[in-house]
N, CA, C and O atoms as a Maestro MAE file, in Angstrom:
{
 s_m_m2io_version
 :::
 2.0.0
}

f_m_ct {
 s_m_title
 :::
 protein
 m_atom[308] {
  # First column is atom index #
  i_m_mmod_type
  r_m_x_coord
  r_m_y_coord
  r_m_z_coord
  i_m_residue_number
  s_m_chain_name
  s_m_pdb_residue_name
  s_m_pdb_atom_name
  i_m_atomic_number
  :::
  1 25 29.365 -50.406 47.502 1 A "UNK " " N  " 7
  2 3 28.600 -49.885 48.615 1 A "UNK " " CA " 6
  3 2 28.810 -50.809 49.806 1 A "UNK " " C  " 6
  4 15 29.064 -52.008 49.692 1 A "UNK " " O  " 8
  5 25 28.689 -50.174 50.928 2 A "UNK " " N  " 7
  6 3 29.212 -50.891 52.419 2 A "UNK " " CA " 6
  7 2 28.327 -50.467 53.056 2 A "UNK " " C  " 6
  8 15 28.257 -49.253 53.248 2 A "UNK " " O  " 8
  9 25 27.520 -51.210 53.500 3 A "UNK " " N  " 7
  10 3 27.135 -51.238 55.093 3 A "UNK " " CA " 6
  11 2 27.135 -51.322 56.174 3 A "UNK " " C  " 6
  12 15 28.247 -51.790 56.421 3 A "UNK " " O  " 8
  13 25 26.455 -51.141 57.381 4 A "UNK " " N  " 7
  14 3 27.028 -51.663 58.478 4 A "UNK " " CA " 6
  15 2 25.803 -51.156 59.769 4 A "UNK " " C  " 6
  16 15 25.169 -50.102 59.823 4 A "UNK " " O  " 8
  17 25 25.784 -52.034 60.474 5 A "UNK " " N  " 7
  18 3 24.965 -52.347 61.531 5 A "UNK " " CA " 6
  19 2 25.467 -52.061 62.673 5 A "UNK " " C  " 6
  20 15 26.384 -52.705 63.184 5 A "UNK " " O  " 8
  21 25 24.726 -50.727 63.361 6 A "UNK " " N  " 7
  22 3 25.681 -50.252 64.609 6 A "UNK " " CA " 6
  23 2 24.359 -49.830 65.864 6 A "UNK " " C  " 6
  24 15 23.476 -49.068 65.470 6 A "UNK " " O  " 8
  25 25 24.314 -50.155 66.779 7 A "UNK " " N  " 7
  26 3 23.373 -49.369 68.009 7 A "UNK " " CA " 6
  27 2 23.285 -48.029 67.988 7 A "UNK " " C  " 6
  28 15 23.648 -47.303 67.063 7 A "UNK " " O  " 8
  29 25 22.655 -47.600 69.324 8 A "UNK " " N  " 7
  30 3 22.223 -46.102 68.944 8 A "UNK " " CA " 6
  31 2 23.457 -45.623 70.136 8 A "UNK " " C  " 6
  32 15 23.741 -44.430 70.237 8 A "UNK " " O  " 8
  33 25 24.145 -46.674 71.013 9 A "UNK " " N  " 7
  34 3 25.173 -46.303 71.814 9 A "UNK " " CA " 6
  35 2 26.873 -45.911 70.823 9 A "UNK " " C  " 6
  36 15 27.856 -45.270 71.193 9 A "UNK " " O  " 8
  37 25 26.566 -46.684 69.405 10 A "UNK " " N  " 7
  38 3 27.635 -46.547 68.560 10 A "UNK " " CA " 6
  39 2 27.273 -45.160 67.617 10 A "UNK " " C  " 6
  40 15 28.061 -44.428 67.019 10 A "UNK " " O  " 8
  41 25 26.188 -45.102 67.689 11 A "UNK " " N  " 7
  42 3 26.062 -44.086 66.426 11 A "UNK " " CA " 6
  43 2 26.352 -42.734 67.380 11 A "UNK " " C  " 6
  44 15 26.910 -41.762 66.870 11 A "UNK " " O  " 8
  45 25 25.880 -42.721 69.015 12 A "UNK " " N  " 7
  46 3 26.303 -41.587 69.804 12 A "UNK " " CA " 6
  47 2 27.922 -41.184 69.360 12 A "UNK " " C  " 6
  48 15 28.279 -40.180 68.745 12 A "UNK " " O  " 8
  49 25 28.731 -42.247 69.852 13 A "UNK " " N  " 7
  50 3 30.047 -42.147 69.639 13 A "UNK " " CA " 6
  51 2 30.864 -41.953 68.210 13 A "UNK " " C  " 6
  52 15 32.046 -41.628 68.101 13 A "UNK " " O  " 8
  53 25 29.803 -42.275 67.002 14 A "UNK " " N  " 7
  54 3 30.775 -42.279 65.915 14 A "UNK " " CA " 6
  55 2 29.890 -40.315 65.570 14 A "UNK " " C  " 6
  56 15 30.141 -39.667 64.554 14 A "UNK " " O  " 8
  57 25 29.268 -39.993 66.307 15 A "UNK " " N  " 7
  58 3 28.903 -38.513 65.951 15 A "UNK " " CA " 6
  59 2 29.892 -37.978 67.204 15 A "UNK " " C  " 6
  60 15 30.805 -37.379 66.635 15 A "UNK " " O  " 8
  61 25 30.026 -37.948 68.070 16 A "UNK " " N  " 7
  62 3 30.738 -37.463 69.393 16 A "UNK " " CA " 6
  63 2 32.134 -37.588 68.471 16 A "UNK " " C  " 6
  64 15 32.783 -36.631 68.892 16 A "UNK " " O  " 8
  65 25 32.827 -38.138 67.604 17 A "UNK " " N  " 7
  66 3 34.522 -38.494 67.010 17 A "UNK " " CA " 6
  67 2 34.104 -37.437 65.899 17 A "UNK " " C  " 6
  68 15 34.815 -36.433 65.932 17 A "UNK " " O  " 8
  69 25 33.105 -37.430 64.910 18 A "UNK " " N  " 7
  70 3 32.807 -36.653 64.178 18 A "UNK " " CA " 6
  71 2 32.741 -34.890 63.902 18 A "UNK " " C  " 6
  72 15 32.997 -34.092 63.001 18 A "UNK " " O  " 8
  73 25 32.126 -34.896 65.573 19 A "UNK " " N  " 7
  74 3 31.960 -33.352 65.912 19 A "UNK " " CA " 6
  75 2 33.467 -32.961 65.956 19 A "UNK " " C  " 6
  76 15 34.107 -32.167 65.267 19 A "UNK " " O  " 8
  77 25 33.935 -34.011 67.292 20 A "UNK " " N  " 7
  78 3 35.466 -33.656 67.563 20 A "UNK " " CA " 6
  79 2 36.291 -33.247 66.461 20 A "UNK " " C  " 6
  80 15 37.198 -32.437 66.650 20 A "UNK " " O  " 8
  81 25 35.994 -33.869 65.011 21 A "UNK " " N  " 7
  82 3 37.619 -33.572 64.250 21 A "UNK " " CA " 6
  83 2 36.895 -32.430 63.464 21 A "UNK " " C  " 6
  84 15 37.734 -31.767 62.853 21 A "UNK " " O  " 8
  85 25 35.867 -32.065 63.311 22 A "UNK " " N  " 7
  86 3 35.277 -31.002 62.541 22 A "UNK " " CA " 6
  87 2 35.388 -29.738 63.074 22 A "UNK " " C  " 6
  88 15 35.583 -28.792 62.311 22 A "UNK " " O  " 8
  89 25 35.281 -29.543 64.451 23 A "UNK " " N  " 7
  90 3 35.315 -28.656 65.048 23 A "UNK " " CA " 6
  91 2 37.031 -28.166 65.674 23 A "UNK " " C  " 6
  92 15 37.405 -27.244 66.400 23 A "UNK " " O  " 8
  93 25 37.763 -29.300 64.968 24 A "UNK " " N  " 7
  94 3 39.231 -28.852 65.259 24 A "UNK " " CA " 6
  95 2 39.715 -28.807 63.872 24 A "UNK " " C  " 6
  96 15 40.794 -28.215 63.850 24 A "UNK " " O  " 8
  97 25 39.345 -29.199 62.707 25 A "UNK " " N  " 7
  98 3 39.584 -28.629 61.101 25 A "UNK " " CA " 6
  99 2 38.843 -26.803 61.522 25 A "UNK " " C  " 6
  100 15 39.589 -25.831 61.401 25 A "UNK " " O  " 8
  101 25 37.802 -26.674 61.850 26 A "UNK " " N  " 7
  102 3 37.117 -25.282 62.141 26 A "UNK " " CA " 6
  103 2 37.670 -24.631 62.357 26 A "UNK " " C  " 6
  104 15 37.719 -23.601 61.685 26 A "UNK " " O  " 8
  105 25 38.617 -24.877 63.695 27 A "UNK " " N  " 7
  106 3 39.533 -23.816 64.653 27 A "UNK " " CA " 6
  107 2 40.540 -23.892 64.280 27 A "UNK " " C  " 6
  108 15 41.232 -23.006 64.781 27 A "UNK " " O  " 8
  109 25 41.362 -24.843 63.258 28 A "UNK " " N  " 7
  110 3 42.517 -24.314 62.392 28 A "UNK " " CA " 6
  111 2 41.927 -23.943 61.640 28 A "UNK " " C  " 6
  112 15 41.543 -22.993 62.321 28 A "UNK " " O  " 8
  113 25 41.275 -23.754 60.442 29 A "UNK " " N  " 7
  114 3 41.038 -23.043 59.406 29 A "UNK " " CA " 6
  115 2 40.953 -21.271 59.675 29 A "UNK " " C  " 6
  116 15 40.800 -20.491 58.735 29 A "UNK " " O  " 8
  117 25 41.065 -20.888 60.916 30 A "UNK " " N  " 7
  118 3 41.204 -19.823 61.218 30 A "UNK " " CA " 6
  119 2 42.076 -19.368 61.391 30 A "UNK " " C  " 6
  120 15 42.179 -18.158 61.593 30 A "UNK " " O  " 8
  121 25 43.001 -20.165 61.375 31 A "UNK " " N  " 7
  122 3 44.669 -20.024 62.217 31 A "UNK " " CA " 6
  123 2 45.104 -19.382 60.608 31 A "UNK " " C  " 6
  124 15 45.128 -20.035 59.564 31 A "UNK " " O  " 8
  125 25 45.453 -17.812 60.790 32 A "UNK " " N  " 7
  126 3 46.367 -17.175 59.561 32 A "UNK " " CA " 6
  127 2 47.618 -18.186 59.450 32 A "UNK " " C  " 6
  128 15 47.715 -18.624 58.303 32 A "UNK " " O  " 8
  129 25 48.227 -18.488 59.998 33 A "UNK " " N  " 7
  130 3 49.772 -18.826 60.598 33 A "UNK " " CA " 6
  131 2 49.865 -20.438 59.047 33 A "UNK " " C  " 6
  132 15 50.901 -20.870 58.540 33 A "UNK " " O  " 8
  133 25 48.636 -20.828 58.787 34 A "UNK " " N  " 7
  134 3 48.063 -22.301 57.992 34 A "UNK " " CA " 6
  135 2 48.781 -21.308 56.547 34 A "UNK " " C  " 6
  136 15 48.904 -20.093 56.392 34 A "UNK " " O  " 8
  137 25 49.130 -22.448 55.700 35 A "UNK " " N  " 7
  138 3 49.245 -22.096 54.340 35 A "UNK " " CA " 6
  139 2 47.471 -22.660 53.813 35 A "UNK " " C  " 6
  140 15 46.669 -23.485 54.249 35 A "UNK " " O  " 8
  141 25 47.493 -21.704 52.698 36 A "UNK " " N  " 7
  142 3 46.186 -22.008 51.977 36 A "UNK " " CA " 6
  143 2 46.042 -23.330 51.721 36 A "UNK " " C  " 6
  144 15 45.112 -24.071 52.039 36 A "UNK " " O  " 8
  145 25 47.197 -23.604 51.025 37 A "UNK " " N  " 7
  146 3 47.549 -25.191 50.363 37 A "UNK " " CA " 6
  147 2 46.976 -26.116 51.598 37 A "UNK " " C  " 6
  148 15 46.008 -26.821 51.311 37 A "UNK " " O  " 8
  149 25 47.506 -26.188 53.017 38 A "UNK " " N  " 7
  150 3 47.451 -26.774 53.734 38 A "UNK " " CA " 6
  151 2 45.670 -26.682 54.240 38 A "UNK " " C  " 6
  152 15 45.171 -27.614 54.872 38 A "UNK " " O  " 8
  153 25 44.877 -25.465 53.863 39 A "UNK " " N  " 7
  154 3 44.048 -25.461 54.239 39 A "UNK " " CA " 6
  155 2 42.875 -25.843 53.558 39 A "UNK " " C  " 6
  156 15 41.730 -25.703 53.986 39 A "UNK " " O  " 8
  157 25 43.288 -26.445 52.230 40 A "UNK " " N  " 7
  158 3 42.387 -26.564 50.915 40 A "UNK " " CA " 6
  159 2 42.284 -27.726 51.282 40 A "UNK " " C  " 6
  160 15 41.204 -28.316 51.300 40 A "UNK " " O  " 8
  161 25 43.777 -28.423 51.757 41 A "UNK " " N  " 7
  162 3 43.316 -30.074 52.104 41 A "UNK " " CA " 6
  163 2 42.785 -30.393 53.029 41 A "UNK " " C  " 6
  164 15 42.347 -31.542 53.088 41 A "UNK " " O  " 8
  165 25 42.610 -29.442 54.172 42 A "UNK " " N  " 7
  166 3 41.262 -29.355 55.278 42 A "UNK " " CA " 6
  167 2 39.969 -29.491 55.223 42 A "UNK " " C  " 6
  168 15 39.154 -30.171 55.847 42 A "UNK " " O  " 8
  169 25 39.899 -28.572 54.195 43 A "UNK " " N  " 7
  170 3 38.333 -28.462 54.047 43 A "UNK " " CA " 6
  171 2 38.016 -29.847 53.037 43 A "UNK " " C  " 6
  172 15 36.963 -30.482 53.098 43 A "UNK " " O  " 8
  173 25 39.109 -30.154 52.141 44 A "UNK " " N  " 7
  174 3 38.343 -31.381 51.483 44 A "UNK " " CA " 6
  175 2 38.101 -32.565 52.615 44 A "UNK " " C  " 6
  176 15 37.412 -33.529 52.283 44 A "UNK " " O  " 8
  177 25 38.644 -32.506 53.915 45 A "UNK " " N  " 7
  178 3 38.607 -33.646 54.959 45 A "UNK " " CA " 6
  179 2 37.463 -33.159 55.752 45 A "UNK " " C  " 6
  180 15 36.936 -33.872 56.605 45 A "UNK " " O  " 8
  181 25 36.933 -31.554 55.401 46 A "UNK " " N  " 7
  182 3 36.230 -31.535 55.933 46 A "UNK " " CA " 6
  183 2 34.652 -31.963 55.435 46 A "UNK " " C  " 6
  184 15 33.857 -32.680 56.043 46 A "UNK " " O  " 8
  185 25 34.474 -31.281 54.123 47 A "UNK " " N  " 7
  186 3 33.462 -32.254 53.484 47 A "UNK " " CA " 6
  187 2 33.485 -34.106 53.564 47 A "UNK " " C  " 6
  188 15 32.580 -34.930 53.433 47 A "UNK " " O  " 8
  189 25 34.617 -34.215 53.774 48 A "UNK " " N  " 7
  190 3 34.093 -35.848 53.845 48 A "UNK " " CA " 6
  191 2 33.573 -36.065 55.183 48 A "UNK " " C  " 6
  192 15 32.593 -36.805 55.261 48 A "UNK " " O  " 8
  193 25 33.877 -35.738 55.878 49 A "UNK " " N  " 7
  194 3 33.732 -35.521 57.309 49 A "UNK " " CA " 6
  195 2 32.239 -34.920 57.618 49 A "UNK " " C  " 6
  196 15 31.564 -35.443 58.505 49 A "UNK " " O  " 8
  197 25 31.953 -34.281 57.186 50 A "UNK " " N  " 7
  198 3 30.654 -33.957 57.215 50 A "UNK " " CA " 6
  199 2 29.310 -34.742 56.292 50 A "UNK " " C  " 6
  200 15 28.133 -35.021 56.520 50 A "UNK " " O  " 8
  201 25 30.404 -34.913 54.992 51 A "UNK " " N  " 7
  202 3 29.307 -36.376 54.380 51 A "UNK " " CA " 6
  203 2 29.230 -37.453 55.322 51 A "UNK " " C  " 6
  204 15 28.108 -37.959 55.338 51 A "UNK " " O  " 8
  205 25 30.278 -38.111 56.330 52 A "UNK " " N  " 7
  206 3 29.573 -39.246 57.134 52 A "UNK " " CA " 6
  207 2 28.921 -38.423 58.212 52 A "UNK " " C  " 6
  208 15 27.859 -38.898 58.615 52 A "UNK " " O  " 8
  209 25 29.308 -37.311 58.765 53 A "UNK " " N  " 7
  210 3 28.378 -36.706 59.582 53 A "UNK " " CA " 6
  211 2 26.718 -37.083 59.576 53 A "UNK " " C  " 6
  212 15 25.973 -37.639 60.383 53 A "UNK " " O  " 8
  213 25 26.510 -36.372 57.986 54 A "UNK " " N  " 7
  214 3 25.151 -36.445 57.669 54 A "UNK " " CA " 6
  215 2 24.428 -37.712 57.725 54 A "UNK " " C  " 6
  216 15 23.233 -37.816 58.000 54 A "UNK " " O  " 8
  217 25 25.148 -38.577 57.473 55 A "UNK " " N  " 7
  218 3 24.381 -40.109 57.294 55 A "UNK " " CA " 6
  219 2 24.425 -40.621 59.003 55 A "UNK " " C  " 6
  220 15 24.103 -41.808 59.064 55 A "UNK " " O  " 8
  221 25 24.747 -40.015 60.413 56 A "UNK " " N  " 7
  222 3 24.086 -40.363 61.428 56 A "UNK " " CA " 6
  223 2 23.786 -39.414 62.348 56 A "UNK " " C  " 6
  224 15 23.600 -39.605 63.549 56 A "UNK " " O  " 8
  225 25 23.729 -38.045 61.562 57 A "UNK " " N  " 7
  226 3 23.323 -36.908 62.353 57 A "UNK " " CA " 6
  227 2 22.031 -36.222 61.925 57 A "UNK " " C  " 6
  228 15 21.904 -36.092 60.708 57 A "UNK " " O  " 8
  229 25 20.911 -35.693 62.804 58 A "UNK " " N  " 7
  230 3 19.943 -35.407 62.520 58 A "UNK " " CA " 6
  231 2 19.707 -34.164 61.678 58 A "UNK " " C  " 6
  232 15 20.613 -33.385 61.972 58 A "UNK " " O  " 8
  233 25 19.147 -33.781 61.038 59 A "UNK " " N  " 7
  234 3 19.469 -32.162 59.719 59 A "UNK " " CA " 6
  235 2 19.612 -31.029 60.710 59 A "UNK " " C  " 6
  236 15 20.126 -29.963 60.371 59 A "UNK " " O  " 8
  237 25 19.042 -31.312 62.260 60 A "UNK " " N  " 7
  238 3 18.873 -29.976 62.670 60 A "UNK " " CA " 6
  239 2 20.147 -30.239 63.384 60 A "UNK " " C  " 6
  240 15 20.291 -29.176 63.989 60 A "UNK " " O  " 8
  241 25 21.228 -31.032 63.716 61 A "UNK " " N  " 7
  242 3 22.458 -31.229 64.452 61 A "UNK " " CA " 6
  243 2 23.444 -31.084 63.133 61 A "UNK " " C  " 6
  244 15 24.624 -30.796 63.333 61 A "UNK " " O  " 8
  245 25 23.014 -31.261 61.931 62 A "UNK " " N  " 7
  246 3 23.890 -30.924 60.727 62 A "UNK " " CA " 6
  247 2 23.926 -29.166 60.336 62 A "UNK " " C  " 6
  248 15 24.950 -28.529 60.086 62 A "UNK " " O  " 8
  249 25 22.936 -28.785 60.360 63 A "UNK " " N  " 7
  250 3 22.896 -27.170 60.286 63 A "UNK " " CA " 6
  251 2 24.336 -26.865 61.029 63 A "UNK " " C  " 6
  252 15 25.393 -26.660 60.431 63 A "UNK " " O  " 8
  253 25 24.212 -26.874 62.007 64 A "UNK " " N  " 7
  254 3 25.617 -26.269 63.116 64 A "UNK " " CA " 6
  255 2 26.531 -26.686 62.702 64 A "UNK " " C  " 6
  256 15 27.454 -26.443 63.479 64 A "UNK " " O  " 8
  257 25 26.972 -27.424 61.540 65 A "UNK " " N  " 7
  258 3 28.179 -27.678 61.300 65 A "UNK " " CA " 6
  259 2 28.067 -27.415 59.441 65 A "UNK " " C  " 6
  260 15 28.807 -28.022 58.667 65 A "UNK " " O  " 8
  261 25 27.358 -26.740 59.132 66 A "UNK " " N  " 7
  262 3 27.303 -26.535 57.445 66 A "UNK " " CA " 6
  263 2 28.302 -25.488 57.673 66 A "UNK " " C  " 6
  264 15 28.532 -24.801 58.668 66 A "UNK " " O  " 8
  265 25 28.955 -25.538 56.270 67 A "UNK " " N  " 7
  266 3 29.615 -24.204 55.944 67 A "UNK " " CA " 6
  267 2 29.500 -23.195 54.980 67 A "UNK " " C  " 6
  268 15 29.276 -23.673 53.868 67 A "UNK " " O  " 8
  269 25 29.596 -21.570 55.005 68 A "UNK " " N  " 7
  270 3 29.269 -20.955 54.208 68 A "UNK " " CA " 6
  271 2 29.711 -21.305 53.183 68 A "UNK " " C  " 6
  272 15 30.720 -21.986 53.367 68 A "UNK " " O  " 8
  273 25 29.414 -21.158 51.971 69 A "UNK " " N  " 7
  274 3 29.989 -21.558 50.651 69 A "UNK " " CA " 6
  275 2 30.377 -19.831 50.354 69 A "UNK " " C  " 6
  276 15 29.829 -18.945 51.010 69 A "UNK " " O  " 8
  277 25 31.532 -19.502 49.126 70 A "UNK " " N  " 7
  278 3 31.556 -18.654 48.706 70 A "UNK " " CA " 6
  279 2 30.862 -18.348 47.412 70 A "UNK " " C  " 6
  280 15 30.981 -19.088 46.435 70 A "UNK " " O  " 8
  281 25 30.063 -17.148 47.404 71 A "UNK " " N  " 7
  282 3 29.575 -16.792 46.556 71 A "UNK " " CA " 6
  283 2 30.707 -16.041 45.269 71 A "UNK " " C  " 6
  284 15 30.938 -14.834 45.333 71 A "UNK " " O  " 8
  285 25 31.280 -16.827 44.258 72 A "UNK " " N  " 7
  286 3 31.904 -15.353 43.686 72 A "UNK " " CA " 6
  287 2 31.345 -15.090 42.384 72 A "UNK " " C  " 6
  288 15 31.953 -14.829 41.346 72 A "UNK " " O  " 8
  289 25 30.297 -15.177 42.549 73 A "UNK " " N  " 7
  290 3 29.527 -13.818 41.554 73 A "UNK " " CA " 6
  291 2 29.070 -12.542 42.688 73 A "UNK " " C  " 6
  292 15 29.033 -11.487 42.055 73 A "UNK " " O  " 8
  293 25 28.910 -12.443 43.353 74 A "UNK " " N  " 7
  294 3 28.311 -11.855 44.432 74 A "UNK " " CA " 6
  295 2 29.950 -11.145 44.825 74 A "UNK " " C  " 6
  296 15 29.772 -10.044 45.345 74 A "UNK " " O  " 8
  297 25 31.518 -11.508 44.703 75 A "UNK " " N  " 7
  298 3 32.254 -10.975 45.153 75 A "UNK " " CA " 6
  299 2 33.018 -10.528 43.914 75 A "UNK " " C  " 6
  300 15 34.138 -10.034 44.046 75 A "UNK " " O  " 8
  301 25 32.208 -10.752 42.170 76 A "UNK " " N  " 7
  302 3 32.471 -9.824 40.706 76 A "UNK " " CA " 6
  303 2 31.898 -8.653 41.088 76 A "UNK " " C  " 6
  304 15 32.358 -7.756 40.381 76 A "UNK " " O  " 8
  305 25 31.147 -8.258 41.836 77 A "UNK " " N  " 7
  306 3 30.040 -7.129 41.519 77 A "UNK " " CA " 6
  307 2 30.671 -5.643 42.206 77 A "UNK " " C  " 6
  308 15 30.028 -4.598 42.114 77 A "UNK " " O  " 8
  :::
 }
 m_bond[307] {
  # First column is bond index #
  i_m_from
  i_m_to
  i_m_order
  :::
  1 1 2 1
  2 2 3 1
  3 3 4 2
  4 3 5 1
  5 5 6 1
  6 6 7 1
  7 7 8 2
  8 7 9 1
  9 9 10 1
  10 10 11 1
  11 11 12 2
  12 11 13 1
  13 13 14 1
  14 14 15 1
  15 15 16 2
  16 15 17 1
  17 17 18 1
  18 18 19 1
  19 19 20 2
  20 19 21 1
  21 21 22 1
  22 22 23 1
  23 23 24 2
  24 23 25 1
  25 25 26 1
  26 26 27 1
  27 27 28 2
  28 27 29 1
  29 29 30 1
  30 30 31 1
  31 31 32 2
  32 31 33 1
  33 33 34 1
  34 34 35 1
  35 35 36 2
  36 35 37 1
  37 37 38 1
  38 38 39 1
  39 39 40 2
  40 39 41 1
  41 41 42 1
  42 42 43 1
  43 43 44 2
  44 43 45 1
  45 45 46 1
  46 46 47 1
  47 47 48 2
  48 47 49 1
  49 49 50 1
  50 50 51 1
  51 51 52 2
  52 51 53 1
  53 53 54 1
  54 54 55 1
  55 55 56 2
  56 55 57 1
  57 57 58 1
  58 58 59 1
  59 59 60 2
  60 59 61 1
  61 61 62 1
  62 62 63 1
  63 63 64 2
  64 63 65 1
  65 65 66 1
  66 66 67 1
  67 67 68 2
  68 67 69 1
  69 69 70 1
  70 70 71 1
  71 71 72 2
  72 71 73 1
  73 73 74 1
  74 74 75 1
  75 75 76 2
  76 75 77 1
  77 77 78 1
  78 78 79 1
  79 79 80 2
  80 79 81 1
  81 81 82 1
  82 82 83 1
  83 83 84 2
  84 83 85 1
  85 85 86 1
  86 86 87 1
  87 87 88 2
  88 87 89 1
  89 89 90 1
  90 90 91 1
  91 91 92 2
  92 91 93 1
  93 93 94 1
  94 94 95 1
  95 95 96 2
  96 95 97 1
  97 97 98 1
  98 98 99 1
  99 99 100 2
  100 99 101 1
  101 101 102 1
  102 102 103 1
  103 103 104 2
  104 103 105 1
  105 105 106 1
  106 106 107 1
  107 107 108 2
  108 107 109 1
  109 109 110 1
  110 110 111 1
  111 111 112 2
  112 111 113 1
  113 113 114 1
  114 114 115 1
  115 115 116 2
  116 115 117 1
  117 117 118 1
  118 118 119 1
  119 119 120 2
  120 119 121 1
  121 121 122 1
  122 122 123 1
  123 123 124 2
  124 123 125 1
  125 125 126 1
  126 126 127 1
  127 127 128 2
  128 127 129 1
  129 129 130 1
  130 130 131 1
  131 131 132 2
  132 131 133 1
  133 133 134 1
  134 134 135 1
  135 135 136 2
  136 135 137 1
  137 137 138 1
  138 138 139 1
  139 139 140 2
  140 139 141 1
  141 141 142 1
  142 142 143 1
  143 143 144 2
  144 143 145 1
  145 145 146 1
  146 146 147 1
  147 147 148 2
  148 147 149 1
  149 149 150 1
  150 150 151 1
  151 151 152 2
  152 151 153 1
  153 153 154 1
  154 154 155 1
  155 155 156 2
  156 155 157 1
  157 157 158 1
  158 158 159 1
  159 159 160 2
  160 159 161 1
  161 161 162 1
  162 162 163 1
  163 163 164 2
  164 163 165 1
  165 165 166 1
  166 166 167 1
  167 167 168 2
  168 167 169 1
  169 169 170 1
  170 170 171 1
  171 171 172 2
  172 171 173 1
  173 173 174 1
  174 174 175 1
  175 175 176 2
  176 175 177 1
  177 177 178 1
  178 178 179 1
  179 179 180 2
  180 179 181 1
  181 181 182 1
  182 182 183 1
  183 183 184 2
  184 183 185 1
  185 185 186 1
  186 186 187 1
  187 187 188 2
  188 187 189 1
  189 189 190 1
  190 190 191 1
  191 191 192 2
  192 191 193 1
  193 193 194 1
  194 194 195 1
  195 195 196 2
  196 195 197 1
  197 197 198 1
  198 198 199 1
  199 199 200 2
  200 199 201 1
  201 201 202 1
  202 202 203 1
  203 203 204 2
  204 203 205 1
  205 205 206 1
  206 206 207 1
  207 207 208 2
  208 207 209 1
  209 209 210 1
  210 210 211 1
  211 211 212 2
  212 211 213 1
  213 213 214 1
  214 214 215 1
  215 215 216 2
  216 215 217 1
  217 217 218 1
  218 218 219 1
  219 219 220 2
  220 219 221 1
  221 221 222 1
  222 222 223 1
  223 223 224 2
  224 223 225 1
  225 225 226 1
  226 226 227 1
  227 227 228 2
  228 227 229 1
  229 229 230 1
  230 230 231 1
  231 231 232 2
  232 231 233 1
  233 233 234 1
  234 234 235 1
  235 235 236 2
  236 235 237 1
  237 237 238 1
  238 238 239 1
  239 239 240 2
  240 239 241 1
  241 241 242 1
  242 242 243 1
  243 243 244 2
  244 243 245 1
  245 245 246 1
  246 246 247 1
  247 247 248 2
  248 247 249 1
  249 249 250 1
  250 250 251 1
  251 251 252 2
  252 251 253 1
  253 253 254 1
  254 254 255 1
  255 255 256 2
  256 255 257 1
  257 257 258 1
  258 258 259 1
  259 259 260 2
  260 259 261 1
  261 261 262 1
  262 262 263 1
  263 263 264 2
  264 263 265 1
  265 265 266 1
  266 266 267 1
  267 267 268 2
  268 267 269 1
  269 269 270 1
  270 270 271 1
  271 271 272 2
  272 271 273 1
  273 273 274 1
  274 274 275 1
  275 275 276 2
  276 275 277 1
  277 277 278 1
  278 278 279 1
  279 279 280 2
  280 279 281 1
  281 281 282 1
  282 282 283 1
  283 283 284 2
  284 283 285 1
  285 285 286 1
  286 286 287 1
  287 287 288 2
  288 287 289 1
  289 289 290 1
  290 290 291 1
  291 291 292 2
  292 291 293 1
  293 293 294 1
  294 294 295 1
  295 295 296 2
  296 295 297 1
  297 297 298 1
  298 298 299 1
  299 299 300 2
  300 299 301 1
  301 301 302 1
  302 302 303 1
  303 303 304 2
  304 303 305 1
  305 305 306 1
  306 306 307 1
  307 307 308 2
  :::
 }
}
């Protein structure tokens, strides 16, 4: 386990770098043109990316960046 001691001028900026690469994994993951393959390893950068998200973003600034999960029992029926 690692810690680390940062201001509230650092924690602005390490969420401001955060939003940035999440919200550009987002807008490729839309791009048909992506192989799946290429896009499976997105989203795993994107969960990590959103796990440090969470640890300096507030729950209601984390909502806007959750992602649907797929249901597939709901897409057996």
């Amino acid at each position: 386990m690692l810690g680390m001691l940062i201001n509230e001028k650092e924690v602005k900026e390490v969420q401001y770098l955060l939003k940035r690469e999440m919200d550009e994994i987002l807008f490729d993951l839309e791009d048909e043109r992506i192989d799946h393959v290429v896009k499976r390893a997105m989203e795993e950068r994107y969960r990590i990316l959103f796990g440090l998200f969470k640890r300096v973003a507030s729950p209601k600034e984390c909502l806007g960046y959750m992602r649907k999960t797929k249901n597939k029992s709901a897409s057996k029926s």
